[in-house]
C-alpha positions in Angstrom: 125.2 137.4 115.4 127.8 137.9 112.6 126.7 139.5 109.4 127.3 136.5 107.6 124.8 135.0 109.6 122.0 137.5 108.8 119.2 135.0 107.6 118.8 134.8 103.7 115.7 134.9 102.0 113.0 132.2 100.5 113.9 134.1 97.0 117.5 133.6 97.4 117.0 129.8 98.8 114.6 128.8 95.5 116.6 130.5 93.1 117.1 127.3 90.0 121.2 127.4 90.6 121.6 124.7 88.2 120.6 127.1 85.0 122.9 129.7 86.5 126.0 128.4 87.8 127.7 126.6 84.9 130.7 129.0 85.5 131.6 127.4 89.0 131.3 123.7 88.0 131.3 121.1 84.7 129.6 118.6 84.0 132.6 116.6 84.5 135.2 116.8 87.3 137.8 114.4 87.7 139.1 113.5 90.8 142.6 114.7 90.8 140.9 118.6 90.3 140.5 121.0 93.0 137.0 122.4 93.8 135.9 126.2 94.5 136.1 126.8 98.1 133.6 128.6 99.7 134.1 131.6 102.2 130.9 132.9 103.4 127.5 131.8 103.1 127.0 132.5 99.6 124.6 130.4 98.0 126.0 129.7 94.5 129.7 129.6 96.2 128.4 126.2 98.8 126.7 124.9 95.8 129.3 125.2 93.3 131.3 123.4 96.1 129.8 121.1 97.1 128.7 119.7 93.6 132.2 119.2 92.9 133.1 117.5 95.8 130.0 115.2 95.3 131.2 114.5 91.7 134.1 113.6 92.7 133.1 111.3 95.9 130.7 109.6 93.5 134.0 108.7 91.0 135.0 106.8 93.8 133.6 103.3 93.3 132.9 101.6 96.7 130.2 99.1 95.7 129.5 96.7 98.9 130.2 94.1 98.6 133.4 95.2 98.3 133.2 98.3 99.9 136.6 99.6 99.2 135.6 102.4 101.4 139.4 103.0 102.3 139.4 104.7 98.9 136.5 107.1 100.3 138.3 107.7 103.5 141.2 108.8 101.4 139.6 111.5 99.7 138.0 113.1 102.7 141.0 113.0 105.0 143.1 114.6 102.0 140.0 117.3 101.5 139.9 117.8 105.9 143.7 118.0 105.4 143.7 121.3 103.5 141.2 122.7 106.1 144.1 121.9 108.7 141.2 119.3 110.3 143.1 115.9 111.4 141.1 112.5 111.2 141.4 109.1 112.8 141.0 105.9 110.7 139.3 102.8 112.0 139.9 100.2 110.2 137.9 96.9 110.3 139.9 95.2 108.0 141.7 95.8 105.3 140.0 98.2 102.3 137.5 99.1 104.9 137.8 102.2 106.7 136.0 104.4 108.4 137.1 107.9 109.5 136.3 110.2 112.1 137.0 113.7 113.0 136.3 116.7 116.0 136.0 120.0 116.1 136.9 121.2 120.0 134.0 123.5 121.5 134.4 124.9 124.9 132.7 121.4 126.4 129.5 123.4 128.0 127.3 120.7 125.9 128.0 117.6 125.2 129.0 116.6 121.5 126.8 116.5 118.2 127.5 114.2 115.3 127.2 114.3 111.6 127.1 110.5 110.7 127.2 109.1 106.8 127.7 105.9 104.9 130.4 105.9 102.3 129.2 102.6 100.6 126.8 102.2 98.1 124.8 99.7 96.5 125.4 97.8 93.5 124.8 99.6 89.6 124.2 98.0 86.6 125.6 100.3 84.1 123.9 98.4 81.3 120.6 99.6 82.1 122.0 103.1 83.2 121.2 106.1 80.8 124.4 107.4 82.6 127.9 105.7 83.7 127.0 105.2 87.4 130.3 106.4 88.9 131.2 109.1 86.3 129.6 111.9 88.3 127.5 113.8 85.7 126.1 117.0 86.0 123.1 117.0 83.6 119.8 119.1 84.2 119.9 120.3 86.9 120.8 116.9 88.2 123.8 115.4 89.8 123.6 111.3 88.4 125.3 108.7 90.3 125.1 105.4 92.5 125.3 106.9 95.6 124.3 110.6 94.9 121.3 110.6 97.2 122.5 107.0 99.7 124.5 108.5 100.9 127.6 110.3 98.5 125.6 113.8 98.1 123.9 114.0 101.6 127.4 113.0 102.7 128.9 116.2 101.1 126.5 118.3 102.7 127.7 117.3 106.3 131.1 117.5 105.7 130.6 120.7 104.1 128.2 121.9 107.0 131.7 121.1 109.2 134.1 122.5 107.2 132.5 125.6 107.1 132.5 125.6 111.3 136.0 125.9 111.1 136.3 128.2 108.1 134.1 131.0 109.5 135.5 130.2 113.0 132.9 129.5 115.1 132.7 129.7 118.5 131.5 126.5 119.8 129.7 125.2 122.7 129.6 121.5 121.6 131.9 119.6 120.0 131.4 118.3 116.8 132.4 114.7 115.5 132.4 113.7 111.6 131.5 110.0 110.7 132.3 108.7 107.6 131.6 104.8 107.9 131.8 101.5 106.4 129.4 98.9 105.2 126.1 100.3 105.9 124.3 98.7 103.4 125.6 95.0 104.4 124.4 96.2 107.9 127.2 98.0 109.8 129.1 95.3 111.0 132.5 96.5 109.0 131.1 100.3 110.2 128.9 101.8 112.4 128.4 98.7 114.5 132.0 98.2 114.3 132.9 101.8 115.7 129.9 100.9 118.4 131.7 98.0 119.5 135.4 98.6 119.2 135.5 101.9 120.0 132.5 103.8 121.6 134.9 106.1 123.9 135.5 107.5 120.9 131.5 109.2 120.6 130.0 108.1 124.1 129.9 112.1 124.5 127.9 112.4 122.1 124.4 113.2 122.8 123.1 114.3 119.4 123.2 112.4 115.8 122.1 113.8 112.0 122.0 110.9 110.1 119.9 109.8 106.6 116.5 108.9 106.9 114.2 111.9 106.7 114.0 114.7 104.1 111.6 117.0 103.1 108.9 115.7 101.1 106.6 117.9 98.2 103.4 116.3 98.8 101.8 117.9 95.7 98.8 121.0 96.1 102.0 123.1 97.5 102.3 121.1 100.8 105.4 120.4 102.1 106.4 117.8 104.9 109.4 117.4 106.7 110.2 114.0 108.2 112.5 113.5 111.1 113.0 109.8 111.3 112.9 108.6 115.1 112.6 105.0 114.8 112.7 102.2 111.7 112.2 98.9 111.2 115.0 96.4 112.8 116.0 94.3 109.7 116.5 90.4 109.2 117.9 88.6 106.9 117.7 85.0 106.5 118.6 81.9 104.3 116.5 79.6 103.4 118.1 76.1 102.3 117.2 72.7 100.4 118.8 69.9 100.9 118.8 66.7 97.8 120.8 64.4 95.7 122.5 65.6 93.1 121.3 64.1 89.6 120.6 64.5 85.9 118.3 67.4 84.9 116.7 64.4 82.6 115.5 62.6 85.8 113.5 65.1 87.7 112.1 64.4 91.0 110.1 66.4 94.0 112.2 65.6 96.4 115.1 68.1 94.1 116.3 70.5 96.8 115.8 73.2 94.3 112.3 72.1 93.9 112.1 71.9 97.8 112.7 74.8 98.4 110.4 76.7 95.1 107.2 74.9 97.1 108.6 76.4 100.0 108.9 80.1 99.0 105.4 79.7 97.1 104.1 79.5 100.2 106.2 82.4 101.9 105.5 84.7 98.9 101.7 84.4 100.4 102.2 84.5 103.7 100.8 87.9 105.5 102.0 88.9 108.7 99.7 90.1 111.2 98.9 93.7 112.0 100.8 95.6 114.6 100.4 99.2 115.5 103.5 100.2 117.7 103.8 103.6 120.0 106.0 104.5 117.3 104.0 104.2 114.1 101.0 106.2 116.5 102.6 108.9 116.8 104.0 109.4 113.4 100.0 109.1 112.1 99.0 111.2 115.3 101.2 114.1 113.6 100.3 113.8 110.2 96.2 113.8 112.0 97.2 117.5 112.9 97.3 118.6 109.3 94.3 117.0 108.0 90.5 118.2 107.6 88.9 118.1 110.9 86.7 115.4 109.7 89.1 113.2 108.5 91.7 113.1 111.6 89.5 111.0 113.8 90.6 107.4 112.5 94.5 107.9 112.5 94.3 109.5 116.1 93.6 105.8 117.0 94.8 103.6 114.4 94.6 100.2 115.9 90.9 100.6 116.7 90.1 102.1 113.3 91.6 98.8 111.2 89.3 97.7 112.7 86.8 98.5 109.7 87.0 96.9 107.3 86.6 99.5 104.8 89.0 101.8 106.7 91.5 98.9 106.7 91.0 97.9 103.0 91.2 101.7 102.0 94.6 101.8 104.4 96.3 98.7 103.7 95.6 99.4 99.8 98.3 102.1 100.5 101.6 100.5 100.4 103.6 102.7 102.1 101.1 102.9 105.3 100.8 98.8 105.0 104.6 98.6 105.4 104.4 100.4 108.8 101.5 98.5 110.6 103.2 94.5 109.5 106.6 93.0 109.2 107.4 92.6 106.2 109.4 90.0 103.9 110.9 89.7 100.7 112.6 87.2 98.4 116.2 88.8 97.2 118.4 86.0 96.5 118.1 82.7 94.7 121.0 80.1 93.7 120.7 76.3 92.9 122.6 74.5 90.5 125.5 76.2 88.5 125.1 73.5 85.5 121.8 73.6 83.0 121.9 70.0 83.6 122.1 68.8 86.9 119.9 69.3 89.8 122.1 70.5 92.5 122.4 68.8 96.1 121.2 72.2 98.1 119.8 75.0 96.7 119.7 78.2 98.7 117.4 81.8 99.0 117.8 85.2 101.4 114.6 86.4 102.1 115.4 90.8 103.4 112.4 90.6 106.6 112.2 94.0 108.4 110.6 94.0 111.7 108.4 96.3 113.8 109.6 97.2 117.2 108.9 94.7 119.9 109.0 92.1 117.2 110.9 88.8 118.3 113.6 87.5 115.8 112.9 84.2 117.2 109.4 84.0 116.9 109.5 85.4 113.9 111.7 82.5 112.3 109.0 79.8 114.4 106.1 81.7 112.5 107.9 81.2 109.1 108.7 77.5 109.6 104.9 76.7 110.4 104.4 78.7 107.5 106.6 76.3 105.4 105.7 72.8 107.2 108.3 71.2 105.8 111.3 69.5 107.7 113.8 69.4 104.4 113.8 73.5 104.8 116.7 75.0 106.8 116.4 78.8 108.5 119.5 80.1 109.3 119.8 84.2 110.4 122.3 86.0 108.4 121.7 89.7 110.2 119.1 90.0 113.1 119.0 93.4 114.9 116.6 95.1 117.7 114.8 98.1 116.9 115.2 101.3 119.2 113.1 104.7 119.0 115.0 108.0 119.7 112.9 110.4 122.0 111.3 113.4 119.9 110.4 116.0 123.0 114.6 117.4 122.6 116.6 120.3 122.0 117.5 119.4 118.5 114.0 118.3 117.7 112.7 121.6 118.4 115.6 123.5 116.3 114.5 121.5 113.7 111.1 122.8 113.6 112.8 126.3 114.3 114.4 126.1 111.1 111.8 125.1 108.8 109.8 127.9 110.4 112.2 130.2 109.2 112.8 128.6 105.6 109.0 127.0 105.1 106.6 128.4 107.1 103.4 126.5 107.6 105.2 122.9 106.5 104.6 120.9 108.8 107.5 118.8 110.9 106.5 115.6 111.5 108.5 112.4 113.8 108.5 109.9 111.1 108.5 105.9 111.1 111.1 104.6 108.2 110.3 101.0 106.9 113.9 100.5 105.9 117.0 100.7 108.1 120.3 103.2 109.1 122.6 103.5 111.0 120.8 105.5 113.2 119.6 102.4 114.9 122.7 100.9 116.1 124.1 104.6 117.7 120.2 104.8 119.5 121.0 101.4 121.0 124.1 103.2 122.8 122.3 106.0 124.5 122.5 108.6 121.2 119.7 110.5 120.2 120.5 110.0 116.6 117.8 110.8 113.8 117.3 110.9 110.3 117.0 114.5 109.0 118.1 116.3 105.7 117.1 119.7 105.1 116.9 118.9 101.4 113.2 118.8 98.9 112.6 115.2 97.6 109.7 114.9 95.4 107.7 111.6 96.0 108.4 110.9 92.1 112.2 110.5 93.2 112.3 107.8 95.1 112.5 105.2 93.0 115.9 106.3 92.0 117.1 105.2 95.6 118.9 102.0 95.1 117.5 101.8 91.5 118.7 102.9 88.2 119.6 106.2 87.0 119.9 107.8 90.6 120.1 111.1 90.9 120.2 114.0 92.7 118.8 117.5 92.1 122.0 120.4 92.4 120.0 122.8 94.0 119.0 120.8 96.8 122.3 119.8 97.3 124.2 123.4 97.4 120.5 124.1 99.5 120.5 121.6 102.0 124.4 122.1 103.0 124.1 125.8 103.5 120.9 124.6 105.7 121.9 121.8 107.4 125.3 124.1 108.5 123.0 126.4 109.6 121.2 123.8 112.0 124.3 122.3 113.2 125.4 126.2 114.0 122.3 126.7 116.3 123.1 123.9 118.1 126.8 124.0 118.7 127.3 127.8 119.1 125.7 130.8 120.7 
């Protein structure tokens, strides 16, 4: 093993960067200036870099909808370019890009991927203590929409590439770089897109890093890291009314928009049976392994322990275990008339439903519409999706756990069961053992910022998890 592989230590790894390393990066970058480039696996040297590409990514506004992820795809393949790495553009349509790159290994083992989104979600910068694209560096904290989903994890894999070639490493595997479209509208300009059109492209890979699973500081000095194996298939559907247009003066019940109020009334109180899939088992089988003795015994069997009915109260009162054992539904979207006046001849919601494995979209939409009772009430699927669970008993599985041994000893590494969705789900429907893992600390306090305002992302985490997640990729693809 090179020297500049010689592992580095906890105290290096936990060192507060952001108080010391205002001489590698501003607050501000703009994205015409060039970044420091790291050469070895110097801590401050990855993080100074790869906070200043992240600043600048985030500058790039690529809100979907639009997207506008062209823009994005730009700025990568001109960053790739100076590291003498070519890329391939796949283009969907117009403004939305997606790019892909290799690095050649010796083709012993078969490829690995490093897969992000380049879209983001929408920002209010009226309610944002920040500008949401400016890229600010303030406390310790990189602010942005998109610096944790997906801009800043993002930098860390193309960093973790980059730095393959730089330090020329031998490889066994090859190793692609996905940047893609439209993740957040559900793939179909991107990942399903690339699935589709042009699968030759990645049908050797067998291993995917995606989003999905970080590690998370459970409080009491116990760390957990998540690797996300299988998520929630999502659905999204809209729900219509159907009226006569007329006078606000003259209301009547049979007003589409008051249609379809009576209807979501009874949606917003509508509970979903409880499910307990192989999946979510085993996730609460793991998490069994590092609780008291005593208190294992119910989550080793979890369906026959909701049983109780104080076990399930106490359970269910938890949201985030509730969201794993039910489908779930929310109301997102709402649009009637566009005057104050008039009551408008259909009115119109999306209701975001996310769906355990083995869950029919089908029956699904015949539970909701006996649910509403009502004929004037229109269902019609807007995204509908399968959900697919990678195996965990794998090579890259167990060099996971390898590394956190080395950089965490006693955390415990956990499969984990994500309520939301990724990309990963559409590459595990091709054969791809793809799964969400970040080698980056995430408080539980920080996750409201995802999708919400004033996201952030800490810089230390960011500089730490790239010089990790390289390393990870390195075990894998080299000797």
């Amino acid at each position: 093993m090179p020297n500049v592989y010689k592992r580095l230590t906890n105290r290096l790894l936990y060192l507060p960067l952001w108080a010391t390393m205002a001489v590698f990066y501003t607050t501000n970058v703009s994205a015409q200036s060039h970044c420091p480039r790291a050469l070895s696996l110097d801590l401050a040297a990855i993080t100074a870099e790869a906070v200043c590409l992240a600043q600048r990514y985030i500058q790039i506004d690529t809100t979907n909808p639009p997207g506008n992820e062209t823009a994005a795809v730009d700025f990568l393949a001109a960053f790739l370019a100076q590291e003498g790495i070519p890329i391939t553009r796949l283009e969907a349509e117009p403004g939305r890009a997606n790019l892909y790159a290799r690095l050649r290994g010796d083709g012993s083992k078969k490829a690995m991927m490093l897969v992000h989104h380049m879209d983001v979600v929408p920002a209010d910068a009226d309610v944002w203590t920040e500008p949401p694209f400016a890229g600010l560096v303030r406390d310790g904290y990189l602010w942005g929409r998109g610096s944790i989903d997906n801009k800043g994890p993002g930098i860390m894999e193309v960093l973790s590439f980059v730095l393959l070639k730089r330090l020329e490493i031998p490889l066994k595997r090859d190793v692609v770089l996905l940047a893609v479209a439209d993740e957040e509208q559900g793939g179909g300009k991107g990942a399903r897109f690339i699935a589709e059109k042009h699968f030759e492209m990645i049908a050797d890979v067998e291993f995917a890093l995606n989003e999905g699973g970080v590690m998370l500081e459970l409080g009491e000095n116990k760390i957990r890291y998540g690797v996300e194996f299988a998520q929630k298939a999502p659905l999204w559907l809209e729900i219509s009314a159907q009226g006569v247009q007329m006078h606000g003066s003259r209301p009547s019940p049979a007003a589409a928009t008051h249609t379809l109020i009576r209807a979501l009334a009874k949606l917003e109180q509508f509970k979903f049976p409880i499910v307990v899939t192989d999946a979510v088992q085993t996730v609460f089988s793991a998490r069994a392994a590092a609780m008291p003795p005593a208190a294992r015994a119910p989550y080793q069997n979890l369906l026959k322990a909701l049983d109780d009915e104080k076990f399930r109260d106490e359970f269910m009162g938890n949201a985030n275990n509730a969201r794993l054992v039910r489908n779930t539904l929310a109301i997102t979207t709402l649009a009637g008339s566009a005057k104050e006046n008039i009551l408008p001849a259909r009115a119109t919601a999306v209701l975001d439903l996310r769906l355990l494995p083995g869950q029919s979209p089908d029956d699904v939409i015949d539970e909701l519409k006996r649910a509403i009772d009502d004929p004037a009430i229109n269902i019609r699927p807007i995204l509908s999706s399968k959900s697919y669970a990678a195996p965990i008993d794998t090579e890259l599985f167990r060099a996971i756990g390898e590394l956190v041994g080395r950089y965490d000893p006693g955390a415990q590494v956990v499969p984990n069961f994500i309520s939301g969705f990724t990309d990963c789900n559409i590459f595990r429907a091709k054969g791809i053992t793809c799964y969400g893992f970040m080698p980056m600390r995430f408080p539980l306090t920080d996750f409201h910022f995802v999708h919400g305002r004033d996201e952030r992302f800490s810089t230390t985490e960011l500089g730490r998890g790239a010089l990790l997640l390289h390393e990870l990729v390195r075990d894998m693809v080299s000797d």
